[in-house]
C-alpha positions as CSV (number, residue, x, y, z in Angstrom):
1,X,19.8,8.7,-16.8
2,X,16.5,6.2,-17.1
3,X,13.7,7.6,-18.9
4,X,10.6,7.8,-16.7
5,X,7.9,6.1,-17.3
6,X,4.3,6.5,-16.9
7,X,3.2,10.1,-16.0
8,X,6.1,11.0,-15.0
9,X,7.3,11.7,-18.1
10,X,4.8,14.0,-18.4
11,X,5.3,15.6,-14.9
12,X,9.0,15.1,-14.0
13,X,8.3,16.8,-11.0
14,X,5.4,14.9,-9.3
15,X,6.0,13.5,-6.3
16,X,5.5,10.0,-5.0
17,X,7.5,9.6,-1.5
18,X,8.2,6.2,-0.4
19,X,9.7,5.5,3.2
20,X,9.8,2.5,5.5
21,X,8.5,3.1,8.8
22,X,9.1,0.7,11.9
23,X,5.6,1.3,13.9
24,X,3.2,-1.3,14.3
25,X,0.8,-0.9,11.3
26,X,-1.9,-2.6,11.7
27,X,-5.6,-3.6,8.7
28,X,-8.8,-4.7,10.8
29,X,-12.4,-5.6,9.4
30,X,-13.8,-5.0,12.6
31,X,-12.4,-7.0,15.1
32,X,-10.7,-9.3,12.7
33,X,-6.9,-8.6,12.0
34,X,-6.1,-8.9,8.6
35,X,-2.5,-7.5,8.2
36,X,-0.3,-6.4,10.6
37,X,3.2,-5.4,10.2
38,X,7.0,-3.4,11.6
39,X,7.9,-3.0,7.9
40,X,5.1,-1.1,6.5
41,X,6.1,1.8,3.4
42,X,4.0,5.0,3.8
43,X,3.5,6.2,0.4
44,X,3.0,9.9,0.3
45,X,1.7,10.8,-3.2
46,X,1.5,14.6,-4.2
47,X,-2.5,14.8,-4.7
48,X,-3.5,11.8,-2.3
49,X,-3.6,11.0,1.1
50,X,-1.2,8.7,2.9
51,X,-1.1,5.4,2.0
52,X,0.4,2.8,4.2
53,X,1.9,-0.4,2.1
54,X,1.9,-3.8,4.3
55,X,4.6,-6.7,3.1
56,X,2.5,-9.1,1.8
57,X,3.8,-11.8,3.9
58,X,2.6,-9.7,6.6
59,X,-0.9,-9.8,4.9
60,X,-3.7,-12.5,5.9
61,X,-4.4,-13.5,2.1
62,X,-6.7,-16.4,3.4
63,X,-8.9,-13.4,4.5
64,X,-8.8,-11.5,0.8
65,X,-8.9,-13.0,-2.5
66,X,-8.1,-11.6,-6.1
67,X,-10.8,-9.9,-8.2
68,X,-11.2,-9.4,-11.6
69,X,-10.6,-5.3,-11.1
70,X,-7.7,-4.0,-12.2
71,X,-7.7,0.2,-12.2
72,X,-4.5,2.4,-13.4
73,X,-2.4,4.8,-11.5
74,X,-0.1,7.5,-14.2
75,X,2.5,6.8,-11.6
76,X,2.5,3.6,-10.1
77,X,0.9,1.7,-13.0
78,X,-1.4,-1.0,-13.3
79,X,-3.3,-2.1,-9.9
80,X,-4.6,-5.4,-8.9
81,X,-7.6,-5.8,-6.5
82,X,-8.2,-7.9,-3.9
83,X,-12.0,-8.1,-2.0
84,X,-12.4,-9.7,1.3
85,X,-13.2,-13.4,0.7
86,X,-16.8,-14.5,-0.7
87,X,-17.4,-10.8,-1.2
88,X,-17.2,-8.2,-4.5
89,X,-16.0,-4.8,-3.0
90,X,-12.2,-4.1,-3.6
91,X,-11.3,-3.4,0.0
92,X,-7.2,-3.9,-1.0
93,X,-4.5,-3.7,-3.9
94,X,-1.3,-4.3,-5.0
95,X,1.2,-2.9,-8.0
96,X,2.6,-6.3,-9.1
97,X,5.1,-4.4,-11.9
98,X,5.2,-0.8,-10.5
99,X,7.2,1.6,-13.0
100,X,10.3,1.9,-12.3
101,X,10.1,5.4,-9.7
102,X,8.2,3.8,-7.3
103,X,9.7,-0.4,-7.8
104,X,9.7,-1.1,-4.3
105,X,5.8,-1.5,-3.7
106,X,6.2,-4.5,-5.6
107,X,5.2,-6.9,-3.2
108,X,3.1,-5.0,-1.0
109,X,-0.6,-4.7,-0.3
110,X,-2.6,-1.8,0.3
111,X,-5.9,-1.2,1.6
112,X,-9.0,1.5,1.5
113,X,-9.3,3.0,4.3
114,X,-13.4,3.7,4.2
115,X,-13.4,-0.3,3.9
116,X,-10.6,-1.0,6.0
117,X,-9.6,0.2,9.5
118,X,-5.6,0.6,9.8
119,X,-3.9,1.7,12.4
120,X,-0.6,3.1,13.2
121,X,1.3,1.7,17.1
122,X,4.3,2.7,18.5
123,X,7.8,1.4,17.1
124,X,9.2,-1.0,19.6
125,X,11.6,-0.2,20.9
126,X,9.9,3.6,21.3
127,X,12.3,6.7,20.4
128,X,11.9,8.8,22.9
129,X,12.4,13.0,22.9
130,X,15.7,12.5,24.5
């Protein structure tokens, strides 16, 4: 078995749930889409709230550009930040080498959501009740 890395080795039992989800996810800066996707990862970290994950070829990067702000999650690992471009605020970031427990956000983008609006649609096709 791997060792695990980060805080997990530390707290074996944490929980970081990863799972795909086919809905329309959609990031807005008020009426201006930046990210919208049907292959979004909701991240549901024990001690956080959910966390949707866009592709980031899903991801208007014209819209964003990197900053130099880089913060540190015990169980994802080290973050890069992205602002919206010409401004300072991180509004969005990614886990460019995520430890090894949660590999696939590599990739992905995700934003605040006191900075950014995101919203979940319906999967298309619908599942209905039946």
């Amino acid at each position: 078995m791997a060792e695990s890395s980060g805080g997990f080795a530390d707290r074996f039992d944490y929980r970081v749930d990863i799972r795909p989800h086919r809905n329309q996810v959609t990031a807005r800066v008020g009426e201006r889409v930046i990210a919208r996707t049907t292959r979004a990862l909701l991240v549901d970290e024990q001690d956080h709230g959910l966390v949707f994950y866009f592709p980031e070829a899903d991801v208007d990067l014209s819209a964003l550009e990197a900053i130099e702000h880089v913060t540190v999650c015990p169980f994802k690992g080290e973050a890069a930040h992205w602002a919206l471009a010409g401004g300072e605020q991180p509004v969005a970031w990614t886990y460019r080498q995520p430890h090894h427990e949660v590999a696939r956000l590599a990739g992905h983008l995700a934003f605040y959501q006191d900075r950014v609006s995101v919203e979940v649609g319906v999967a298309n096709p619908a599942v209905s009740g039946r």
